[in-house]
Backbone as ProteinMPNN parsed JSONL, in Angstrom:
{"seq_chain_A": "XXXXXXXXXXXXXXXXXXXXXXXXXXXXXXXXXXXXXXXXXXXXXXXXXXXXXXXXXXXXXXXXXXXXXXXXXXXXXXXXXXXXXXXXXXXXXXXXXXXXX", "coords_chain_A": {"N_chain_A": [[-51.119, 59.081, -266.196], [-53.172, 61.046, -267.766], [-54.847, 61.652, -266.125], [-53.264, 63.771, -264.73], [-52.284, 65.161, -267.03], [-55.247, 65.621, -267.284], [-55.504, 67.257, -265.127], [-54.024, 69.755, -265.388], [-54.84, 70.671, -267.35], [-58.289, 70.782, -266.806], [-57.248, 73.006, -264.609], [-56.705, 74.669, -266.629], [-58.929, 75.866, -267.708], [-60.305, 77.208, -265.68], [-59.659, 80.017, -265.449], [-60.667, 80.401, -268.005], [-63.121, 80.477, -267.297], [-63.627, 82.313, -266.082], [-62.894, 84.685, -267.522], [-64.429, 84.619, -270.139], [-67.049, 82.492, -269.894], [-67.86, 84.124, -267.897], [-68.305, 83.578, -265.613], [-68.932, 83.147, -261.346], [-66.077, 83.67, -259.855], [-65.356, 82.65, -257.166], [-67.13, 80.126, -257.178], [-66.1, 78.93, -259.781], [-63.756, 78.704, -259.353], [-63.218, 77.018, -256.785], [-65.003, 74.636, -257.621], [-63.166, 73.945, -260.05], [-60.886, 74.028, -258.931], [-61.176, 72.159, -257.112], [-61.592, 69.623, -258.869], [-59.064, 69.488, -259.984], [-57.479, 69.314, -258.351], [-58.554, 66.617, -257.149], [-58.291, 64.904, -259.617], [-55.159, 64.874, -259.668], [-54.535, 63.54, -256.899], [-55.993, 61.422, -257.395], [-54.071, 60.235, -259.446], [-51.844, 59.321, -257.869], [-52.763, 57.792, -255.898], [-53.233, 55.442, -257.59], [-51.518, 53.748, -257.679], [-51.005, 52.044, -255.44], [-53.794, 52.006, -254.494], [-56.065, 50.703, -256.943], [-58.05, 49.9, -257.591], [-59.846, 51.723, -256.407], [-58.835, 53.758, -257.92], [-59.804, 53.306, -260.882], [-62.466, 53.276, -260.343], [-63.257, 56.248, -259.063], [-62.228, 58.039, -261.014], [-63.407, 57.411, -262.879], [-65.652, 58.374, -262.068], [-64.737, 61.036, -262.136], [-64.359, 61.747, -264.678], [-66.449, 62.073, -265.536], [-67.739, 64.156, -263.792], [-65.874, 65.883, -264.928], [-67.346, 65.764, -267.696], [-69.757, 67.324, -267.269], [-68.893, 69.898, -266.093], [-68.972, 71.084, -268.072], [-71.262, 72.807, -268.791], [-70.421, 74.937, -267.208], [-68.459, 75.924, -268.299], [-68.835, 75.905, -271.764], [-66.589, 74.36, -273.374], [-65.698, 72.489, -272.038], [-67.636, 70.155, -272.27], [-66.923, 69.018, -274.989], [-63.669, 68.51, -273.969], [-63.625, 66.936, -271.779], [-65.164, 64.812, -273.049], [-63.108, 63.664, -275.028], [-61.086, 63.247, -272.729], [-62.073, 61.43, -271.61], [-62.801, 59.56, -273.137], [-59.591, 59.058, -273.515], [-59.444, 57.902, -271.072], [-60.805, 55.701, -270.736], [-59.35, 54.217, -272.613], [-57.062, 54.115, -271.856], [-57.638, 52.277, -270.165], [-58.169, 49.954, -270.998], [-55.975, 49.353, -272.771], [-53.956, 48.657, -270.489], [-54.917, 46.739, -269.201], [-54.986, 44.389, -271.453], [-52.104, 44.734, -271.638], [-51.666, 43.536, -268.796], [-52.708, 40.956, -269.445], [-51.417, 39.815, -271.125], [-48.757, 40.115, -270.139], [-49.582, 37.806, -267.922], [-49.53, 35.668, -269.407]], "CA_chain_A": [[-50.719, 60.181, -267.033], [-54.143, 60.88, -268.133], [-54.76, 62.271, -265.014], [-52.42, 64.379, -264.87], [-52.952, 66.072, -268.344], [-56.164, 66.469, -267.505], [-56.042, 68.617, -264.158], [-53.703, 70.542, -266.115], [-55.975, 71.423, -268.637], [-59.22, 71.534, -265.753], [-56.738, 74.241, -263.914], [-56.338, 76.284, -267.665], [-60.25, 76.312, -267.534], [-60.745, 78.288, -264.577], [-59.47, 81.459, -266.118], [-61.599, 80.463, -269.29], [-64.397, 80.173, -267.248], [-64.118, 83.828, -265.478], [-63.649, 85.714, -268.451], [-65.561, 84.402, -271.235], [-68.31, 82.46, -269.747], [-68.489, 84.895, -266.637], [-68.821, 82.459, -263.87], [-68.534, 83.833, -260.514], [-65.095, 83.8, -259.624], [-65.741, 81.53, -255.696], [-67.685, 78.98, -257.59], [-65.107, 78.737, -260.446], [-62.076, 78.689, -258.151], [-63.608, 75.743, -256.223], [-64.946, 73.762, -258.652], [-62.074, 73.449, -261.007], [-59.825, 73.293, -258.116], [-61.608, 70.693, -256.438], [-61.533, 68.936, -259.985], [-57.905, 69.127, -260.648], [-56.749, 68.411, -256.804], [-59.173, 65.067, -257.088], [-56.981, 64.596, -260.764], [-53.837, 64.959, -258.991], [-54.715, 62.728, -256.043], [-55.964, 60.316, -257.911], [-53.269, 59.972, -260.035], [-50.689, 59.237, -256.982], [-53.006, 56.751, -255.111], [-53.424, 55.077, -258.475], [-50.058, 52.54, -257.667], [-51.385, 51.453, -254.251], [-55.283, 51.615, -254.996], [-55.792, 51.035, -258.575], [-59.274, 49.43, -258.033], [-60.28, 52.976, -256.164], [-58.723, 55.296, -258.758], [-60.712, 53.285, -261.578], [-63.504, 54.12, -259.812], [-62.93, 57.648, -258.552], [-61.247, 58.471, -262.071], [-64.477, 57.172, -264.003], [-66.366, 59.262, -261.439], [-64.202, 62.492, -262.01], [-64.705, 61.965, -266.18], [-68.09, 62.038, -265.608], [-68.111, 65.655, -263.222], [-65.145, 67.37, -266.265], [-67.538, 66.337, -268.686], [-70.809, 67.848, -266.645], [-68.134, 71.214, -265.91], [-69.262, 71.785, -269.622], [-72.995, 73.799, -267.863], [-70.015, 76.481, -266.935], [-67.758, 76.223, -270.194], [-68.875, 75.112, -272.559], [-65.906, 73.655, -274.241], [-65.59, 71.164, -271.288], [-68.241, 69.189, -272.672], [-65.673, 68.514, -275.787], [-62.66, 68.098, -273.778], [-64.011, 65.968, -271.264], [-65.254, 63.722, -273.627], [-61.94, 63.236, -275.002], [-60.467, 62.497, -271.435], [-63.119, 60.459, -271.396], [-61.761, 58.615, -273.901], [-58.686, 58.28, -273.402], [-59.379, 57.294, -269.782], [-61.445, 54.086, -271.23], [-58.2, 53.409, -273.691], [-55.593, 53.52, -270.752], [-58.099, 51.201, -269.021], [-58.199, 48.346, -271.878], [-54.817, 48.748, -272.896], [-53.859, 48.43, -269.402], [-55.808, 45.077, -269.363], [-54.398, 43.885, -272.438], [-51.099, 44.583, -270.745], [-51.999, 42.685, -267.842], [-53.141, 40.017, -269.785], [-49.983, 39.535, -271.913], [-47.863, 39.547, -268.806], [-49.317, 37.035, -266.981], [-49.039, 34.682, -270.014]], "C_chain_A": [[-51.936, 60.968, -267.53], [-54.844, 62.286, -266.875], [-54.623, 63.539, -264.823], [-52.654, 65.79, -265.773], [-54.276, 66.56, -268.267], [-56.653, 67.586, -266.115], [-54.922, 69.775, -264.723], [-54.892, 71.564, -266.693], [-57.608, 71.762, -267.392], [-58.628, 73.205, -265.2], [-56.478, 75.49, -265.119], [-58.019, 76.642, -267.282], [-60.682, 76.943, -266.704], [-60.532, 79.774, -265.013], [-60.718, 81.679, -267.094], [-62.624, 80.867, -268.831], [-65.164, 81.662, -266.903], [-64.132, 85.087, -266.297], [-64.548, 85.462, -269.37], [-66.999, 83.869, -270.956], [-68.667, 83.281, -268.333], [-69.068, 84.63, -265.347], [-67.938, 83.152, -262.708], [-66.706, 83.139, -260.145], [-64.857, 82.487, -258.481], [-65.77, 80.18, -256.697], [-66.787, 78.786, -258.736], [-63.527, 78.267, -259.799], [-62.436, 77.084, -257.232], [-63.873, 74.756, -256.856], [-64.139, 73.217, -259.12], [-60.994, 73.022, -259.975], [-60.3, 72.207, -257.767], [-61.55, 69.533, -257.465], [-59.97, 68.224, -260.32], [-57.059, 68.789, -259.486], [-57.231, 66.933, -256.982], [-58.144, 64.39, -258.486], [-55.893, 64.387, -260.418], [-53.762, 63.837, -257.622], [-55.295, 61.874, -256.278], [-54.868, 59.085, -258.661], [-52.122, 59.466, -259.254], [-50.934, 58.021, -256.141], [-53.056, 55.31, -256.156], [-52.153, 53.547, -258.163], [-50.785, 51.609, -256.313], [-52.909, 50.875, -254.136], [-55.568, 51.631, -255.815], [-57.613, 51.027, -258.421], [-60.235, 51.331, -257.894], [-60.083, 54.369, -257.183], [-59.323, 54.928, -260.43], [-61.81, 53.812, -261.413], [-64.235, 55.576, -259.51], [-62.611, 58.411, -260.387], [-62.195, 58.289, -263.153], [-65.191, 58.417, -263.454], [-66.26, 60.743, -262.26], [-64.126, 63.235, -263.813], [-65.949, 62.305, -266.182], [-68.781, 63.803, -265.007], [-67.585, 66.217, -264.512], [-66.279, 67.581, -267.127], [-69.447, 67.579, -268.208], [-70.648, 69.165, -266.521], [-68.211, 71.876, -267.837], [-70.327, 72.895, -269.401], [-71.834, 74.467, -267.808], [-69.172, 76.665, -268.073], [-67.865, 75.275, -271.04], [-67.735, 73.535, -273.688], [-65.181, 71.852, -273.196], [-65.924, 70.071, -271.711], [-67.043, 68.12, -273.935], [-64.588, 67.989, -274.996], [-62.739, 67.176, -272.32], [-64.492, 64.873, -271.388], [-64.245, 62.739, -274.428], [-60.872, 62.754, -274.009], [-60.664, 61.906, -271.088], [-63.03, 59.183, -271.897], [-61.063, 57.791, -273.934], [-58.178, 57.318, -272.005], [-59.896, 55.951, -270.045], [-60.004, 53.408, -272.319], [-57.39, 53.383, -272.807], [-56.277, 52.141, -270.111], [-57.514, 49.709, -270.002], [-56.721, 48.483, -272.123], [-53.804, 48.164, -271.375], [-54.062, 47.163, -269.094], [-55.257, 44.294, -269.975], [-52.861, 43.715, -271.704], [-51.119, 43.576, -270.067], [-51.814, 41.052, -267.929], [-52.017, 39.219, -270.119], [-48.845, 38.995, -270.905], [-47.973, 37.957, -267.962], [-49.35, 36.128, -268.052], [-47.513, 34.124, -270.014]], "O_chain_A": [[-51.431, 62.045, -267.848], [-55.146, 63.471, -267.014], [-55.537, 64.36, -264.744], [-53.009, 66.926, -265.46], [-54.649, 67.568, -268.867], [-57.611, 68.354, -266.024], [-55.191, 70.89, -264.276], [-55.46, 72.639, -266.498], [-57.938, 72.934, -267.205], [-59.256, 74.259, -265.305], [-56.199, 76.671, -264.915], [-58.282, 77.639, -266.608], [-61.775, 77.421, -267.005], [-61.421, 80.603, -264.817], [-61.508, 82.622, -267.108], [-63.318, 81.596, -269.541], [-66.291, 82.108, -267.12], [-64.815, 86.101, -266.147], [-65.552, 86.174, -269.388], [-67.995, 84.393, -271.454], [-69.723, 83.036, -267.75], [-69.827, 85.111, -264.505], [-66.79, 83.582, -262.818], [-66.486, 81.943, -260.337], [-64.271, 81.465, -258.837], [-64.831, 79.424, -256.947], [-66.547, 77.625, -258.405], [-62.565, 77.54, -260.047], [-61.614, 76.169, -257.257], [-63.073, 73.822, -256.797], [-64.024, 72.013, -258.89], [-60.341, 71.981, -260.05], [-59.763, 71.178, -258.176], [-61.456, 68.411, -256.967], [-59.683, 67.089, -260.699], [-56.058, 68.08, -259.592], [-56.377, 66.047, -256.969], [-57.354, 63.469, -258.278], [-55.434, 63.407, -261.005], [-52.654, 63.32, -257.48], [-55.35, 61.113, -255.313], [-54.784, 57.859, -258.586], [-51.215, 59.093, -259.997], [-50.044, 57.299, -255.691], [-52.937, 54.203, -255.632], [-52.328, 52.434, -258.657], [-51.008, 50.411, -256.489], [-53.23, 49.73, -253.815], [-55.567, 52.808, -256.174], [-58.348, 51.862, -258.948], [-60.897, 51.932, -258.74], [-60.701, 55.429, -257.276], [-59.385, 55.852, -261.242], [-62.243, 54.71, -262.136], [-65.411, 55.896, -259.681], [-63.043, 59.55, -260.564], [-62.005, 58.834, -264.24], [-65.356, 59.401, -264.174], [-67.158, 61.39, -262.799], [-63.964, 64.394, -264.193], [-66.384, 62.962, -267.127], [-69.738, 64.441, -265.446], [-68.323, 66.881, -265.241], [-66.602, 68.709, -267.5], [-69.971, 68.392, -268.969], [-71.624, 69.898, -266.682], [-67.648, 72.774, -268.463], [-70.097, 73.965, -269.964], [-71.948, 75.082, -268.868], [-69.296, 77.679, -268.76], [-67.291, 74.191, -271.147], [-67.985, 72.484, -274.279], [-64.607, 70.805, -273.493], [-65.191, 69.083, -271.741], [-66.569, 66.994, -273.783], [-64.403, 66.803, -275.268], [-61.66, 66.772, -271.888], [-64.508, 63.989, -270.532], [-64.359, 61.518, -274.534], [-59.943, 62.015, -274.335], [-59.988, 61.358, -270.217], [-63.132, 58.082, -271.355], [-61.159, 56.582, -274.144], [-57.251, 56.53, -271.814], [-59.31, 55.027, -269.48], [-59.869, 52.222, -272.621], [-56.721, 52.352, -272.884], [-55.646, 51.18, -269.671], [-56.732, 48.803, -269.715], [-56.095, 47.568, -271.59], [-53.009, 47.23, -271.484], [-53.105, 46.524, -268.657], [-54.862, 43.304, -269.359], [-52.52, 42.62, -271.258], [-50.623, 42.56, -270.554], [-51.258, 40.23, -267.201], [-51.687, 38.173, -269.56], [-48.26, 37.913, -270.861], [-47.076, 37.223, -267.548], [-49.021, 35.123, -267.42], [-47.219, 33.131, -270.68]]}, "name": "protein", "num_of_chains": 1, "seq": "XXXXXXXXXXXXXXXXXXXXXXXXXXXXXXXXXXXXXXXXXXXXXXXXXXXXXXXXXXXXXXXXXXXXXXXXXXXXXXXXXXXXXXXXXXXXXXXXXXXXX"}
């Protein structure tokens, strides 16, 4: 879910990025897409490969919050996805844990 919400929100930032911080249009359009397709296709392989979309999904927190260099406000809201991507993980765990008791 996490995921999800956040190529949402990557795909509002592309607009943000072309009027206010004035990033070329190409390199905005690619970027963020390529951001919020990898969000979206993560999020789907996530049932079948979990270990890969921990991985991939730490990765892809790590580019949103870097996509701050073209808007700034990335930095903020990538650190909050950032977040809550480390709190799905542990509760997730915890889950886990509980179950197999």
């Amino acid at each position: 879910m996490v995921l999800i919400m956040e190529a949402i929100v990557i795909g509002l930032a592309i607009p943000v990025a072309l009027t206010v911080q004035h990033a070329p249009a190409r390199a905005a359009g690619i970027a963020g897409g390529s951001l919020a397709v990898a969000a979206v296709v993560l999020a789907a392989v996530a049932r079948w490969r979990l270990r890969w979309t921990l991985i991939g999904g730490s990765v892809l927190q790590l580019l949103v919050i870097a996509a701050g260099a073209v808007v700034a406000v990335m930095y903020f809201l990538g650190a909050i996805f950032a977040a809550l991507w480390v709190i799905g993980i542990l509760l997730g765990y915890r889950a886990e844990q509980a179950w197999t008791r």
